[in-house]
C-alpha positions, 0 to 999 in steps of 0.5 A: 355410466358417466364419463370423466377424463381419468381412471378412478381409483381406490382398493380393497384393503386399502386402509390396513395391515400394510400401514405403519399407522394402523399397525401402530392403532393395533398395538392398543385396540383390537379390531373389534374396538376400531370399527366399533368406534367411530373416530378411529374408524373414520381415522383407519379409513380416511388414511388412503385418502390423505396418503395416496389420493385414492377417489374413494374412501370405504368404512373400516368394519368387517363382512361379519360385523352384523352377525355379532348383534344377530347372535352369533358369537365370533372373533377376527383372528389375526392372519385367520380372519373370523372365527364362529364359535358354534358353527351352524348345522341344523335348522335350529342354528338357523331360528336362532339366529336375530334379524333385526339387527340394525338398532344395535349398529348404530356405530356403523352409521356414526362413523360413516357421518364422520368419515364423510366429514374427513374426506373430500370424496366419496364414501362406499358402504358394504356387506358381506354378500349372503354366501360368503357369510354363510361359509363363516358361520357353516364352515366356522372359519375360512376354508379351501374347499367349502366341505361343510358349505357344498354338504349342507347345500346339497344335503339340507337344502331347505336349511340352506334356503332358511339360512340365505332368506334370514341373511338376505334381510340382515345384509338388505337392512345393514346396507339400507342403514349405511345408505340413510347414513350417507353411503355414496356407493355400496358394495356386496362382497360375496367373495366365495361364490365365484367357487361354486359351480355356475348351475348351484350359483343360480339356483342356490345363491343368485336368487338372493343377491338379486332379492338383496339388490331388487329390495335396496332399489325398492326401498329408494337406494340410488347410489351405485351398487357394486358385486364383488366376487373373487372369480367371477369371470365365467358367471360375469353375466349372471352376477349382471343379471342380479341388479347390481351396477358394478361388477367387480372381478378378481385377478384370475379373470381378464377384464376385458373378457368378464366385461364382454361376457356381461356385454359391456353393458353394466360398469367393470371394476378390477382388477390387479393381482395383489400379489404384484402390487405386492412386488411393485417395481416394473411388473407391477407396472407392466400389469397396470399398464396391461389392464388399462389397455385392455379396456382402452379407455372404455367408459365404465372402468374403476381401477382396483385389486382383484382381492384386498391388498396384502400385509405385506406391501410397500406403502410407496407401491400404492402410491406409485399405482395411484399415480400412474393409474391417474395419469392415464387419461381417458373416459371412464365411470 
């Protein structure tokens, strides 16, 4: 860990649904054919940057984008998110779905070189973690209670297994190839895996995450890794464990618990509810205030949400956070 003499700060979500001038992109392009071309895609994510001083800008695509070139059909629903076609039930689902799938992602790449030509600071790449991915293409859209996911575990596992080893080399090689295009951090967003219970999470999907993490390492990545799970508190120290650099927690967790369950010994990020960046006002705030006194200037800490920010916030509650998170002066990553 490297000291500074402020909090750094960016946000998940942070070049989005809340922004007039993404709405207004909305109007005549589909998700889809933004993150698929690479000038408006670097435009999208450079848009925090020139508005609110965030310290680090993210590639505008979706967790899914790698699936589409792995065969599997799916559209981005608005206030949904994706939607698989044929969700995945047998071994046969599984064989079919691609590999290699980085040669046909080369717009990724390209939007990455122009992005990190727009912005003055640095660019993180990222994947869906292997789980999340997998409750996509199982479940075939979000869900609550993970049925179809936690029935195909514990019923198939050696479905479960094939399916985890084939998204495994899909997300190593799709963050390898944002990696060679400049990436300076990478960040896996397995958002669901803070659902399972601890034991199915080591058995079930941590070997994975540590395959994907050990491979990248292996391969020559030297840029900071990042986990992203949306509650992963009480499994901080395993998602540690996994070779990642940074552990990023949700809104449910205190910081300063998870990082002491991780003994203080990789990086924190986190982790503000989006709901009160949301209110903005005095609670948010309170609850800003609150986290930064919670890890008292602990070298290690990247100011962000515990999940991505809301549709529905004020552009001017991002910018007031910004602001009062960049003036809190101290030691930090």
């Amino acid at each position: 860990m490297q000291k500074t003499d402020y909090t750094p700060i960016w946000l998940m979500r942070q070049a989005g649904r809340y922004m007039p001038e993404y709405r207004k992109l909305r109007e005549r392009h589909s998700i889809m054919e933004i993150y698929k071309t690479p000038e408006l895609s670097a435009q999208v994510a450079a848009l925090p940057v020139e508005q609110f001083g965030v310290d680090a800008a993210i590639l505008f695509a979706d967790l899914m984008t790698p699936m589409e070139p792995a065969g599997v059909e799916f559209e981005l629903v608005e206030n949904v998110g994706p939607v698989v076609r044929d969700p995945i039930a047998n071994a046969g689902d599984v064989a079919r779905i691609r590999e290699s799938v980085s040669g046909e992602l080369g717009f990724v790449a390209e939007a990455m070189d122009v992005l990190k030509g727009k912005v003055g600071v640095p660019v993180i790449g990222f994947a869906g973690g292997p789980f999340t991915i997998a409750c996509y293409l199982i479940e075939g859209r979000r869900s609550e209670g993970l049925e179809g996911t936690r029935r195909l575990m514990r019923e198939k596992p050696e479905v479960w297994d094939a399916l985890m080893r084939k998204l495994s080399i899909i997300v190593t090689d799709y963050m390898m190839m944002q990696a060679g295009a400049g990436a300076d951090a990478l960040q896996l967003f397995d958002t669901w895996s803070g659902m399972l219970g601890r034991e199915s999470y080591r058995r079930q999907v941590m070997p994975y995450t540590r395959g994907i993490f050990e491979e990248l390492k292996r391969r020559g990545v030297k840029v900071p890794l990042i986990h992203f799970s949306l509650d992963s508190g009480a499994m901080a120290g395993d998602i540690a464990s996994t070779g990642c650099d940074v552990v990023s927690v949700g809104s449910m967790n205190d910081i300063n618990s998870a990082w002491s369950g991780m003994g203080f010994r990789k990086a924190i990020q986190g982790n503000l509810d989006p709901a009160i960046l949301e209110k903005g006002g005095q609670r948010m705030r309170t609850a800003a205030k609150r986290i930064l006194d919670s890890v008292n200037g602990r070298p290690g800490h990247i100011f962000n949400l515990g999940h991505g920010i809301l549709p529905g916030t004020k552009p001017e509650n991002v910018r007031e956070l910004v602001e009062l998170v960049n003036s809190n002066h101290r030691d930090c990553i």
